[in-house]
N, C-alpha and C positions, 0 to 999 in steps of 0.2 A: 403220298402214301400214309395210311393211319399210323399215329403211333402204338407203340405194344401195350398202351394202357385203355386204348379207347375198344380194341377190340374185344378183348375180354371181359370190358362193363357192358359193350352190345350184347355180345355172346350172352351174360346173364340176364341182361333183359328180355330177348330172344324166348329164352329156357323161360323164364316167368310167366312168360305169355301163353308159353306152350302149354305150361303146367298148367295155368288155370282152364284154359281149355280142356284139357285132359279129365280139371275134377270137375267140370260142369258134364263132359260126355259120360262121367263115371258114373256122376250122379242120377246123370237120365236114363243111364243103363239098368243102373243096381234100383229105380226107384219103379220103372216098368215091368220087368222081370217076378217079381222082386229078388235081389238076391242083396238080402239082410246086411251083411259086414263089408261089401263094399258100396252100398247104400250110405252107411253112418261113415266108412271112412270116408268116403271122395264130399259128405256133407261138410264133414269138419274139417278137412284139410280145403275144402273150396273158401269155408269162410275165412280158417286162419291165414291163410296165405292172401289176402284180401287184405287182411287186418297189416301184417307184415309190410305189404308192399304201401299203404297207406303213409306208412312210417317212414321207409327206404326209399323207396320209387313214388312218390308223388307224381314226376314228371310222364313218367311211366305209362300212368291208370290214366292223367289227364288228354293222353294219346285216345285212349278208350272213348273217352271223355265224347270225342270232337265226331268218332262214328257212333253216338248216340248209345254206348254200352256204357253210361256213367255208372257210380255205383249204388245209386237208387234201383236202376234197371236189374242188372246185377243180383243185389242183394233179395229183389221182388222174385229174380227167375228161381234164386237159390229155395226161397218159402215156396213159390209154387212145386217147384220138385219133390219137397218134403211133401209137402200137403200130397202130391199126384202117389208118392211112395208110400203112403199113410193107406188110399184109397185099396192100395195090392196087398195090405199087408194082411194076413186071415185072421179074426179077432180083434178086430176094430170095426165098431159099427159108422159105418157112413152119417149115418140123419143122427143118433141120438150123441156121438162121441166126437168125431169130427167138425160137423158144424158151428157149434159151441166154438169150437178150436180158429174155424176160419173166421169168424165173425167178432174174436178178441184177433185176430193178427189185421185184418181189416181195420178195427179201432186204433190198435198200435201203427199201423202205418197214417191211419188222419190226425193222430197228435204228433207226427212226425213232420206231415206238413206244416199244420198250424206251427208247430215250433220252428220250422223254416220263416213260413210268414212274419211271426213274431221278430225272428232274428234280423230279419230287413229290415221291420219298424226301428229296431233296440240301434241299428249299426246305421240307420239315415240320422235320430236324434242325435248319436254323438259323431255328428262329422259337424265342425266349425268350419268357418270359410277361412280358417288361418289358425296357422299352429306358433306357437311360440316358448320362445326358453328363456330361462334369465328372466323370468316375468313375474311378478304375483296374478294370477288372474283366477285365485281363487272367488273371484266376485261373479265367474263366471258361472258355480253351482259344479267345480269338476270331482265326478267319484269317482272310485274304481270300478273296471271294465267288467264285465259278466266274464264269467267260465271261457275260454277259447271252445271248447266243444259245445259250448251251446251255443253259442253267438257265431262261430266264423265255422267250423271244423265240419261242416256238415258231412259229408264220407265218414268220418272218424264216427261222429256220435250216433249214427245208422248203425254202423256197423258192431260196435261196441254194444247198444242198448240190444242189438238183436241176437246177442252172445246167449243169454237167458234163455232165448225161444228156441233155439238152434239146439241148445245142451237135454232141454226139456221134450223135446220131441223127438231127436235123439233118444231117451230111457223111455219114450210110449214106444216106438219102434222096437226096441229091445223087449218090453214088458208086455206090449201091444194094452196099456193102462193110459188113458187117455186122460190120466191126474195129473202125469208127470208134464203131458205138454200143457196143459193149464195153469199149474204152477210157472212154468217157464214164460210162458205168455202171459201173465199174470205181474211178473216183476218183471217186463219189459214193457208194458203198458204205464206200472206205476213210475219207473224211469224213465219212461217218453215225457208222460201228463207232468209229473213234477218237474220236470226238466223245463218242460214247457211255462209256467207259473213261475215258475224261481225266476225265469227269462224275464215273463213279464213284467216283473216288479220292476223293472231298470226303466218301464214303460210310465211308471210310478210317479208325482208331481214332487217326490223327496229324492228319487235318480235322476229326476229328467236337468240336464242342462241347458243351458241360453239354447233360444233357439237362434235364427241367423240373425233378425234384426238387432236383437239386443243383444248380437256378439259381435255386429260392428259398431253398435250404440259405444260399445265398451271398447271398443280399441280406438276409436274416435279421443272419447275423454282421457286413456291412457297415453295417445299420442300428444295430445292439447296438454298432461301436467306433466309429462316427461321431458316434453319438449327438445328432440332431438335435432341437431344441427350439421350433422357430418356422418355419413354410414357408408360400407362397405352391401352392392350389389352383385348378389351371382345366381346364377345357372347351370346349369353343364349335370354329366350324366356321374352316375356312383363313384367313378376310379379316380375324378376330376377336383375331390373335396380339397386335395394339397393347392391347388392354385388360389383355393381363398384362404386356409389354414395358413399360408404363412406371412395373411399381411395381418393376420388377428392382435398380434401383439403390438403391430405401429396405430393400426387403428385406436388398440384401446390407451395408445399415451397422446392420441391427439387433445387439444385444445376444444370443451364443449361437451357435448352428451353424445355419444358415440351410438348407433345403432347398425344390425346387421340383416338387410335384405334380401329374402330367399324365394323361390319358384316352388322348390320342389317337396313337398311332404319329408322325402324320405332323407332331404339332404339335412333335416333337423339335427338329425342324429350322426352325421358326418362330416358336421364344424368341431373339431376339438373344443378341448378347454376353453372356455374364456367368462369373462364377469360380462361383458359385452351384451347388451338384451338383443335378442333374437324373433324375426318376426316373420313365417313363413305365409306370402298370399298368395294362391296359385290362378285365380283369376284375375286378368285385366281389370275388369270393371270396380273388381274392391284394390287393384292396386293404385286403381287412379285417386283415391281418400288421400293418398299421399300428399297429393297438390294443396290441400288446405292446411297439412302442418307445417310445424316449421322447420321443416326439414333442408340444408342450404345447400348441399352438396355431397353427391356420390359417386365413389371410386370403383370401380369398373376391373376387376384383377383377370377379366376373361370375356372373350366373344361372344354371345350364341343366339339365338333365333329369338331368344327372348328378351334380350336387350332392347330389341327397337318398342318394345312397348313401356317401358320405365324411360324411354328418351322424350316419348311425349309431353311429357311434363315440364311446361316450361316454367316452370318456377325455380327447379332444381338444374344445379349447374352440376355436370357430368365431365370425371376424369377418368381419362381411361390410364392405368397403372402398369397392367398388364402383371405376369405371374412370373416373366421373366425375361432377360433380354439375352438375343445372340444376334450373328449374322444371320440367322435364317429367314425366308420370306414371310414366316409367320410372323415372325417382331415388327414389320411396315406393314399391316391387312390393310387395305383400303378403309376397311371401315372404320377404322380410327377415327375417319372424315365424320364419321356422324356426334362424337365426341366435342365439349366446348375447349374441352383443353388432351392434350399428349403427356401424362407426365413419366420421363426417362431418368436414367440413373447419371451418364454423363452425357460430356460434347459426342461423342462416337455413339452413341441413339440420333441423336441431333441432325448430325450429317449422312446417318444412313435414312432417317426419313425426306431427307430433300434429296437424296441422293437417286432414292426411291419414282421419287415424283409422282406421288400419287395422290397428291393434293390436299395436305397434310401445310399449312403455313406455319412459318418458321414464330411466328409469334408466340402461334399455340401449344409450342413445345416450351415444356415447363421441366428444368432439371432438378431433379429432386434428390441424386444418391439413390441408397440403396439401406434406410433403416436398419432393415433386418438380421444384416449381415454384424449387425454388434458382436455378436459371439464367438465369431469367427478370431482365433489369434492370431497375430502376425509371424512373421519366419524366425524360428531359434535360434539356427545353425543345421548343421549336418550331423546327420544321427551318429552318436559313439555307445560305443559299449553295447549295440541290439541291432539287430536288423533293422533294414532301411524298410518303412511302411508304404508302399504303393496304394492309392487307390484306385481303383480300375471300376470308371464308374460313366458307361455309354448309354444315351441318349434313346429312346427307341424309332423305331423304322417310318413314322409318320404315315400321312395319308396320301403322299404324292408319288409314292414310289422310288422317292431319289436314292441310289442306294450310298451317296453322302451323308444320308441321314443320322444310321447308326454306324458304324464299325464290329458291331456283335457277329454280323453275316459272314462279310468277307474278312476281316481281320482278328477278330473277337480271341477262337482260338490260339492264332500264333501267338499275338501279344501274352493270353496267360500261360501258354507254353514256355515262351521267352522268360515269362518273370519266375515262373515256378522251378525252371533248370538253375538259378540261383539260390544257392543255399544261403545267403544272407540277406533275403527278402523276405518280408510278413506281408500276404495279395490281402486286402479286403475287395472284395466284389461287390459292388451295389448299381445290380442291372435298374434299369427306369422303371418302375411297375407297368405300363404299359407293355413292355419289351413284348413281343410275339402277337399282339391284339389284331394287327394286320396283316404281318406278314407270319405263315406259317415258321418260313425257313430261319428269323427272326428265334423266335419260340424253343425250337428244336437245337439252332446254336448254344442259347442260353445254358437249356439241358445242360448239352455235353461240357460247356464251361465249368457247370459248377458240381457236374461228376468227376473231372478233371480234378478241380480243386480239394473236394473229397478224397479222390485216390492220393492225391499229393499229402494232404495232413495223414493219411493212413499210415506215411512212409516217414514220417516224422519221429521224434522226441524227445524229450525236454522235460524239465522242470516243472512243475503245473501248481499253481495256486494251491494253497492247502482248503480243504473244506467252510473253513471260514469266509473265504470269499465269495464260492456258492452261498452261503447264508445269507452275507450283505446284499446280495444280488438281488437272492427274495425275497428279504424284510425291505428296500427299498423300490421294490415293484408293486408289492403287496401297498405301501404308501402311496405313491403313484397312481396307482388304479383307484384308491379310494378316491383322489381328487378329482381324478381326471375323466372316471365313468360311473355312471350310474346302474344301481343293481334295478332290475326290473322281474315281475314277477311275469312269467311267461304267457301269461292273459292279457298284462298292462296294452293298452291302445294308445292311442297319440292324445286321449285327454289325460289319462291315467300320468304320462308320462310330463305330460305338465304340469301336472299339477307336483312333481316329485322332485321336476327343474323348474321348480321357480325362483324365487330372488336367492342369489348365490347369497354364502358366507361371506361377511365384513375379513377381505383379506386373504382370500381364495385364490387370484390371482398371483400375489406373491410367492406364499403358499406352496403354488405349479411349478413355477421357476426355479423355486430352490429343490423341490423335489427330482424335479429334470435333471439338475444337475450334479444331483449325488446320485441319482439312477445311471445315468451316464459313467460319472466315474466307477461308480461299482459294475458295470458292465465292460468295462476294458479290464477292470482290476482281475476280473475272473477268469478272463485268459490268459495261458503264456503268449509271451511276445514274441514266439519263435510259431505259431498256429496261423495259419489261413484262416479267412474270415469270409462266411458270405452272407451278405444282408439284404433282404428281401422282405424285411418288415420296417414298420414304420418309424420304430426308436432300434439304434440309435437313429437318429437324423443326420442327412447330408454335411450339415455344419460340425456336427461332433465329428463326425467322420473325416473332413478337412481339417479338423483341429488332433488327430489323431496319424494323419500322414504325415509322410515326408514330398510325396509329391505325386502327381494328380497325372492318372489318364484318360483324356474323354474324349467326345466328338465337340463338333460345332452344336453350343448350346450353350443355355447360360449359367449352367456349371462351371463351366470354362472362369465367366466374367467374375460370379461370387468367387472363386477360388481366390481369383487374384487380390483379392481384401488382404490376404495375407501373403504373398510377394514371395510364395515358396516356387520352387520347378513346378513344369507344368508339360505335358505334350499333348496334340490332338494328333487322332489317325485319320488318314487322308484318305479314302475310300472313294472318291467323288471321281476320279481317272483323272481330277487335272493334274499337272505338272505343280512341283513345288511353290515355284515360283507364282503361278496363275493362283494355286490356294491358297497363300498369304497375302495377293494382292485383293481376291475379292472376301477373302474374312479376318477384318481388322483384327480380331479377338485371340487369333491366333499368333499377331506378329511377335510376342515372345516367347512363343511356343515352341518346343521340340516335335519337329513335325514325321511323325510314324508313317511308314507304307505301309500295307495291306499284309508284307512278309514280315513285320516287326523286326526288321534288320536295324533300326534306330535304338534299340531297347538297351543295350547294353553300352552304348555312350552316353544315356540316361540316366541311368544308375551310374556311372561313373562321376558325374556332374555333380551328380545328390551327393553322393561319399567325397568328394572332392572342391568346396566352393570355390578354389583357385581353378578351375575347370568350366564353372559355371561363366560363359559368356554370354548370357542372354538379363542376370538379375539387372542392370540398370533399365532394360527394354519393358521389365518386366511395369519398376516401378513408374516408369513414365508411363506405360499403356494402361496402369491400376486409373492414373486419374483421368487419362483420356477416357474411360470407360465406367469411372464409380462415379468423376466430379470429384472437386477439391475435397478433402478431410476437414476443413476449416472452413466456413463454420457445417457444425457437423450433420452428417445427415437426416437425421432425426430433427433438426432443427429446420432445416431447410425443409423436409417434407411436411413441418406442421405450418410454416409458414404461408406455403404454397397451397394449404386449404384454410387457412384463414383468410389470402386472398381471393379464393373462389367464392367462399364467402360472402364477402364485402361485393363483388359483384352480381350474389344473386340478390342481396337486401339493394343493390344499386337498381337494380331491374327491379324490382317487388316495388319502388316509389315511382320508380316513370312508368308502369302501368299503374300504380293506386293516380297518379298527376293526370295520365291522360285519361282513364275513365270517368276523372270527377272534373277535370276542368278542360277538356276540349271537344268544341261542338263534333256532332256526329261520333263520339264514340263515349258517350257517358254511359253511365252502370245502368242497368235495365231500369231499377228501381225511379233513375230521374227519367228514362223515358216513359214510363207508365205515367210519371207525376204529371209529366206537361200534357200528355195524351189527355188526361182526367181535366187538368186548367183549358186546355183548347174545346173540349167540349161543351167545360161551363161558358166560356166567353168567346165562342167561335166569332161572333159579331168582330171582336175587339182584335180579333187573328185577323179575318179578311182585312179589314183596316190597316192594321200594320203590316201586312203584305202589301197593300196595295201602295202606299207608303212607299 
């Protein structure tokens, strides 16, 4: 069933469509007829509402779009009705007044194409075969972008330049003076042609940028003196940027010149912060340049279709990291197998990949920790003097349909029912951003969760921050944003935008960090401790959010495993219909967990355990399963993860000498270059060849 918001945005689009309908039948009515005033109304309300919906409804007109009413078609039918209105009007002479008239809108529509034309030239010169950030590559000639309306907006700039003609024929209709639509036609022709010109200059040998060869010439030579040795690869689609976002910060303390490899244009701008240079190719053919630098190894934080083409390269040894570890069948993919190494956080990655058997050898699993979890702190105690902090933070509903997946569906409710009938709990909610992508009924839970939680703060109150905390909240956001994002002008293009992210600030990165972490404390500061909480945006982050609980509820996920960094309570909800028993034997992750049913009848021995650590019979279980599942704390994991690609390393320079050994010293596989040589010497002395064949 639609929800209540989708039908009333139909409902308006509907009515939009209809209306324009309406002022196009109005038009041809009042323009045949003629009858004068609603002639001019249904003209100007046809165009505005045109103009309107360009702004609003994009998606709307693109419908129009696809049965060939674009709004070139459109805007043409609009001028002919004027013009057809023109022809009934009495005191307008046809040949001496009107023709003039059609024969300037004629012109204004041919500099409308040409400026189309032009704008395809202007928009093929600035596409590079590869985008980049973190870069200097002003060597590559990058300006600033043309106009959006003259270059991309084309609906927008029709429509807008034809406002003049529209207004101006309009007051001949009224006047029945055939000045007023010459004027109007007159500054909408000079708005086309200059439009058009101004465009062209981008066309210009002072605008024009690299073209493709000399903008792999140049990232060639950028790669050969940067000389990268260890980079982070990904793919995946928009909502997908957090699975490389948070290995940014191990990557950039590795050992070497760190670099970050991308597919996709748009994911440029959907890698957070980092000093870390960035380099997007979205063709095969130019990503295979790769092979001749000296690039020794890449981390792999996600699957996708476009992995198998960065695996060809065998030069480069390939780890797959992954974005995060649980029980789930996602953490073993087969494809691992096409990986030179596995690398997991502890033993319990280890034995569920052989457990697995999917052909994954136990050699090539590499334990590395878990870096990133640095921030994470360890357990206090049991909260005194404030409400005990729940996190209630489930996983979303996957692609396989399992309804183990999430606990938002079937459980979701009761649990924040349960916690919210507690007057001495603070809920923060932080559903998975995915939550509801798949499954509608997903989606819809979510709602009513964090309507729920809403009605609950309504019923509250307390004590609140004095306004100074709002203040710190915004001068340290306001800080934050300047480092962390770029202002762009709403024409910028992806060279523009290069040119604007090029070589970060000496100290930028530190910079983030300390600003992260006074933004964080000034955003808990600004609330009372006695407020519900629902987060659904990107800061705080997961880790603040465990470092702000008392104790964690989630699904099978690797929520679950980071949590345990810090060795506070924990429960997963059991949604899957096994038996207790069956789902702590097949998800290691949970064995210290307080394990929820679907009716959250567990929830209040929970919170009893949190207020009570002599209650708590699970903390030893807790910290044995931390290292079955993170790896030892000694030596640390950051150590052990840089260690683990300087080994990968050392084995792709190991392979880069036994193929330089066999190309130059073993018969039948030398470098072309000696087979040509000898080819050249057998010709000159074939004599002295048969000889020593025969020999």
């Amino acid at each position: 069933m639609p929800s209540a918001g989708i039908v009333p945005r139909r409902a308006v689009q509907l009515a939009a469509l209809f209306a324009m309908m309406v002022a196009f039948t109005a038009q041809l009515v009042g323009a045949l007829l003629p009858v004068i005033p609603l002639f001019i109304a249904a003209s100007v309300v046809n165009l505005g509402l045109d103009l309107v919906l360009q702004h609003k409804q994009p998606g709307l007109l693109a419908v129009l779009g696809r049965i060939r009413f674009d709004v070139t078609v459109r805007q043409l039918l609009r001028d002919m009705l004027i013009l057809v209105g023109l022809l009934h009007i009495d005191g307008i002479n046809p040949l001496e007044e009107q023709a003039p008239l059609t024969i300037t809108l004629l012109l204004f529509y041919g500099t409308h194409f040409v400026c189309q034309a032009v704008a395809v030239l202007v928009r093929r010169t600035r596409s590079l075969p590869f985008v980049t950030r973190n870069i200097d590559a002003s060597a590559l000639r990058l300006c600033d972008a043309p106009p959006r309306i003259l270059s991309r907006q084309t609906g927008r700039r029709l429509l807008r330049f034809s406002v003049p003609t529209t207004a101006g024929m309009m007051l001949t209709s009224i006047t029945t003076d055939a000045y007023w639509g010459g004027i109007g036609l007159a500054v909408s022709l000079a708005l086309s042609a200059g439009g058009t010109l101004y465009l062209g200059t981008w066309l210009l040998p002072k605008k024009r940028v690299a073209n493709e060869k000399q903008a792999l010439e140049w990232l060639d030579n950028w790669l050969a003196e940067y000389q990268p040795t260890v980079g982070m690869y990904f793919s995946g689609g928009a909502s997908s940027a957090y699975q490389a976002n948070m290995w940014l910060s191990t990557l950039a303390a590795l050992d070497g010149n760190p670099i970050i490899v991308l597919r996709e244009r748009f994911m440029v701008q959907k890698i957070e912060a980092t000093d870390v240079p960035i380099v997007c190719i979205p063709k095969v053919a130019n990503l295979m340049r790769l092979e001749h630098s000296t690039l020794k190894v890449l981390l792999h934080p996600a699957n996708s279709g476009k992995t198998s083409q960065i695996l060809r390269i065998p030069s480069i040894k390939h780890a797959f990291t992954n974005h995060g570890e649980s029980d789930k069948l996602s953490s073993c993919n087969p494809y691992a197998k096409a990986y030179d190494e596995v690398w997991v956080a502890g033993p319990a990655a280890r034995d569920r990949y052989q457990l697995a058997d999917i052909g994954i050898e136990d050699k090539d699993v590499i334990e590395v920790g878990r870096p990133q979890l640095a921030p994470i702190q360890p357990y206090a105690g049991a909260p005194a003097g404030r409400p005990a902090t729940v996190l209630y933070a489930p996983t979303w509903e996957g692609w396989d349909g399992n309804p183990g997946n999430t606990s938002v569906i079937l459980a979701g409710e009761n649990i924040v029912r349960e916690l919210l009938a507690d007057e001495n709990v603070r809920l923060l909610y932080k559903p998975h951003p995915m939550t509801g992508s798949v499954d509608p009924r997903a989606g819809a839970a979510n709602s009513r969760i964090q309507a729920m939680i809403a009605e609950a703060n309504a019923g509250r109150s307390g004590a609140r921050p004095g306004p100074e905390a709002a203040a710190e909240l915004a001068r340290r956001t306001e800080e934050l944003d300047a480092l962390t994002t770029s202002a762009f002008r709403k024409s910028a293009d992806e060279l523009e935008r290069m040119r604007l992210q090029g070589t970060p600030p000496e100290g930028r990165a530190a910079a983030v960090d300390a600003a992260v972490t006074a933004w964080e404390a000034a955003y808990w500061n600004s609330f009372p401790q006695w407020e519900h909480r629902i987060i659904t945006t990107a800061r705080p982050g997961i880790f603040s959010c465990f470092n702000e609980a008392d104790v964690l509820i989630s699904d099978v996920s690797s929520v679950v495993s980071d949590y345990l960094t810090s060795e506070k309570p924990y429960a997963v909800a059991n949604t899957s219909g096994m038996s207790e028993d069956d789902f702590r034997a097949n998800f290691p992750t949970v064995r210290a967990a307080t394990i929820l049913t679907p009716d959250a009848s567990g929830v209040a021995g929970l919170l009893d355990a949190v207020r009570n650590p002599e209650q708590d019979t699970l903390a030893a279980e807790r910290a044995e399963l931390k290292e079955h599942l993170l790896g030892p704390s000694d030596p640390p994991s950051s150590v052990r993860f840089n260690q683990a690609a300087l080994a990968l390393g050392t084995k792709a320079d190991e392979r880069r000498v036994r193929m330089e050994s066999r190309l130059s010293g073993i018969p039948g596989q030398r470098s072309q270059d000696d087979v040509n040589d000898a080819g050249t010497a057998g010709h000159e002395t074939s004599g002295a060849s048969d000889t020593t064949a025969a020999v």
